[in-house]
TIDREN-828763 format. One record per residue (C-alpha): residue in three letters; y, z, x; residue number from 1. Coordinates in steps of 0.1 Angstrom, whole numbers, plus 5000, padded with zeros to 4 digits. Layout:
<pts>
<pt "ALA", <Y, Z, X>, NUM>,
...
</pts>
This chain:
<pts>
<pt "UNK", <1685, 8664, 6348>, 1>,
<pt "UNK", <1721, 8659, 6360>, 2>,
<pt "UNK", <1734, 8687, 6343>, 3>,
<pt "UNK", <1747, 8719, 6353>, 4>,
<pt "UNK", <1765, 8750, 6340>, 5>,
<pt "UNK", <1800, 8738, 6356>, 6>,
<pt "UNK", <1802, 8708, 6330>, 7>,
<pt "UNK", <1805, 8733, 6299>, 8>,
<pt "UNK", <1838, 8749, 6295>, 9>,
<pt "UNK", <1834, 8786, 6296>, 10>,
<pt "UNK", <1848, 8780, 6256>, 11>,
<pt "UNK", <1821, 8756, 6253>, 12>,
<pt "UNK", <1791, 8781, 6269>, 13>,
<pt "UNK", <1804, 8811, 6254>, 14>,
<pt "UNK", <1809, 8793, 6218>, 15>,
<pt "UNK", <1770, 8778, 6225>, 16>,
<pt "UNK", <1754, 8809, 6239>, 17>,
<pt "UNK", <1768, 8830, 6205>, 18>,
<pt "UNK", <1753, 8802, 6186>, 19>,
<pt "UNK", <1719, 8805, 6200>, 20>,
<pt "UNK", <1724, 8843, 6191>, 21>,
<pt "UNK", <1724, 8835, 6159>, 22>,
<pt "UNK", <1760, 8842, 6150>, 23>,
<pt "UNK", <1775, 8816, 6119>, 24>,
<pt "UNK", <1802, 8797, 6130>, 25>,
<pt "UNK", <1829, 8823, 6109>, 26>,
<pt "UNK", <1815, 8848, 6128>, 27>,
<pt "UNK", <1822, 8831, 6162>, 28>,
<pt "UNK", <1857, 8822, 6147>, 29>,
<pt "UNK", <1867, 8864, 6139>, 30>,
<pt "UNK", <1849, 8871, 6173>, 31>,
<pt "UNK", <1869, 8846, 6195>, 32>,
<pt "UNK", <1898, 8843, 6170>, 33>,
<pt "UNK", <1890, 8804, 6169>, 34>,
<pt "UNK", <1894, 8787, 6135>, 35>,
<pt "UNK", <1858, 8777, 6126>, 36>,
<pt "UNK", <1870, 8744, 6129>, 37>,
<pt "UNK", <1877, 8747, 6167>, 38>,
<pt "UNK", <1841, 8764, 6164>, 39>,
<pt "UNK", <1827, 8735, 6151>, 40>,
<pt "UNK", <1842, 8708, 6181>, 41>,
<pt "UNK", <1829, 8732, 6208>, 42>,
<pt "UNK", <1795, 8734, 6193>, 43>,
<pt "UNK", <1800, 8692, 6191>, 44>,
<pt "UNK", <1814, 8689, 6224>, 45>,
<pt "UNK", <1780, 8712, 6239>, 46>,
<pt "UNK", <1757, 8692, 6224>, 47>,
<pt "UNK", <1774, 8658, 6236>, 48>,
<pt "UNK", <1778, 8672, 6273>, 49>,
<pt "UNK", <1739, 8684, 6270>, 50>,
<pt "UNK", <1728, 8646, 6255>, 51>,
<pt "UNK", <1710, 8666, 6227>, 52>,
<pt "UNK", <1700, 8657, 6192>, 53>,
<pt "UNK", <1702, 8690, 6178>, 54>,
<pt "UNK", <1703, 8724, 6188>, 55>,
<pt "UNK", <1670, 8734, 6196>, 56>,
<pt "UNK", <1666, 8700, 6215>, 57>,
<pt "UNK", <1703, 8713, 6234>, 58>,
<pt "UNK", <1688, 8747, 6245>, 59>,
<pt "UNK", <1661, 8731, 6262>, 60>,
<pt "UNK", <1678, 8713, 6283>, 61>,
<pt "UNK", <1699, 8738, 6289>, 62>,
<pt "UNK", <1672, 8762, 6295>, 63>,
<pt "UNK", <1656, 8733, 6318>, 64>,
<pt "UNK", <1696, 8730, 6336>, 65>,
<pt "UNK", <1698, 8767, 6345>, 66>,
<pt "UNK", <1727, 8760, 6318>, 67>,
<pt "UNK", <1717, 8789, 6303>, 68>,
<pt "UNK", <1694, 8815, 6311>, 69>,
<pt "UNK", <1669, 8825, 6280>, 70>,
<pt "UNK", <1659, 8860, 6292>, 71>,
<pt "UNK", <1691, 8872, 6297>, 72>,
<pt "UNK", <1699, 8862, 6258>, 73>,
<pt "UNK", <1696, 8891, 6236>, 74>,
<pt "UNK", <1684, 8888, 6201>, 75>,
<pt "UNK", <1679, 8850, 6206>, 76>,
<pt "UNK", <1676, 8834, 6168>, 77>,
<pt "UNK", <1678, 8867, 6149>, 78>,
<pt "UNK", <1715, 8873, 6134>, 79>,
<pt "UNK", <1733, 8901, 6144>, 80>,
<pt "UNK", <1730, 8930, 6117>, 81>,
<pt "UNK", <1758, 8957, 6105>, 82>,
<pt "UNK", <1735, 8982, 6121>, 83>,
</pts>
């Protein structure tokens, strides 16, 4: 795969990496202070640059990439909590 971590914007990997978190797109938004909106087109933008058809299929190749790096991710699918 052609890809690596220099084609995301850091906007673009940070907005994707909080994603894979777990965290809804108005939580990204208060987090970043993005409108969910802008939220939205980076999540778009990360899945065109990554040629996926959906998220899962995107953190694969990411994963695959050295995109991303899945050990290092924290809590992957499991929303943060007020705890």
């Amino acid at each position: 795969m052609s890809l690596s971590p220099r084609d995301l914007s850091p906007r673009e990997l940070e907005v994707f990496t909080m994603t894979i978190q777990g965290y809804t797109r108005g939580q990204i938004a208060s987090i970043t202070n993005l409108s969910a909106e802008t939220v939205k087109t980076y999540r778009k933008r990360a899945l065109v640059k990554l040629k996926a058809v959906c998220l899962e299929h995107a953190i694969l190749r990411a994963h695959q990439a050295d995109v991303i790096n899945l050990d290092s991710i924290s809590d992957i699918f499991c929303p943060p909590t007020g705890d």
